[in-house]
C-alpha positions as CSV (number, residue, x, y, z in Angstrom):
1,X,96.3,88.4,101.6
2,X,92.8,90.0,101.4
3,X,90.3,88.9,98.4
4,X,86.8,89.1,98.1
5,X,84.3,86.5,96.4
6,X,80.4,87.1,95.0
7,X,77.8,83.9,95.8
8,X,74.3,83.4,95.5
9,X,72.4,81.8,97.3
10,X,68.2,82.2,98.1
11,X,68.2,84.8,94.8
12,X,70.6,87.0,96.4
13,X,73.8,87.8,94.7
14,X,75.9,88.5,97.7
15,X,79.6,89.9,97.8
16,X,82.2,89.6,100.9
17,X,85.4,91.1,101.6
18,X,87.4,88.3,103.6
19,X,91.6,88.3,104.6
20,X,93.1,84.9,104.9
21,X,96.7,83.9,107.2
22,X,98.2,80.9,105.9
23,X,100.9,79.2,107.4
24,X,102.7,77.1,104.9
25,X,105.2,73.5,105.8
26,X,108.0,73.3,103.3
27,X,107.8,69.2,102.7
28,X,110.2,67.6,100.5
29,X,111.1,70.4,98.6
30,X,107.2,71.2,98.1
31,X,105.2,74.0,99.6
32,X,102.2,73.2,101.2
33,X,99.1,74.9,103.5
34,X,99.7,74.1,106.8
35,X,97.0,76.3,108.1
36,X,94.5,78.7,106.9
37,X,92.5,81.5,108.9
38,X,90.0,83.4,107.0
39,X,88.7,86.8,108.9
40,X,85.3,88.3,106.7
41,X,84.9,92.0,106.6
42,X,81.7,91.9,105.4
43,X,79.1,90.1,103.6
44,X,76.6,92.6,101.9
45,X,74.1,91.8,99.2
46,X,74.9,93.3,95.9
47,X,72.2,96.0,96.3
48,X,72.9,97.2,100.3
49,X,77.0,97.4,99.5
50,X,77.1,101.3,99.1
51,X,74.9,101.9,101.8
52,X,76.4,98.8,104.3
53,X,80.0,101.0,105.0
54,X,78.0,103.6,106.5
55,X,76.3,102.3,109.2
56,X,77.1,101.2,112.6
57,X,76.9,97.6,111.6
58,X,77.6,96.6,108.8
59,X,75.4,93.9,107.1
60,X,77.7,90.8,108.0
61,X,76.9,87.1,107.9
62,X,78.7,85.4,109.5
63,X,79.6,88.1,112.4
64,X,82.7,90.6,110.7
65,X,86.1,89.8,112.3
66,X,88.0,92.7,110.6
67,X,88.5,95.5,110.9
68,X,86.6,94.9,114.5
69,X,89.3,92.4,116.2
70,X,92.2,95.3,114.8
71,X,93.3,97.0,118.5
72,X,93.0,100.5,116.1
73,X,89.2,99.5,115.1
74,X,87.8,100.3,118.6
75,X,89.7,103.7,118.9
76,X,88.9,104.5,115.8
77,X,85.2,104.2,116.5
């Protein structure tokens, strides 16, 4: 599933793009999270977002695992 979510933090409304893999464990007739992975795209502030898709390197915090850990991401480059 991919979402994104908007913080602020030091003044800076902030925005990020993130995927998340759960696993789930059926337990008693109940489904529950087993495990969850989140992978960020990005994390732009509100202002920068247009202008952080262009570059090179995107502005990330923390480091952007996709699209760059996708096996098409490099070729694509």
């Amino acid at each position: 599933m991919t979402s994104h979510a908007e913080f602020a933090g030091h003044e800076t409304l902030m925005l990020t793009a993130f995927r998340n893999r759960d696993t789930y464990l059926n337990t008693c007739g109940a489904w529950l999270f087993a495990r969850r992975c989140l992978t960020f795209m990005c994390v732009p502030s509100v202002e920068s977002t247009g202008a952080s898709f262009r570059r090179a390197r995107r502005i990330r915090w923390p480091e952007a695992d996709y699209p760059d850990s996708a096996p098409t991401w490099a070729t694509y480059r």
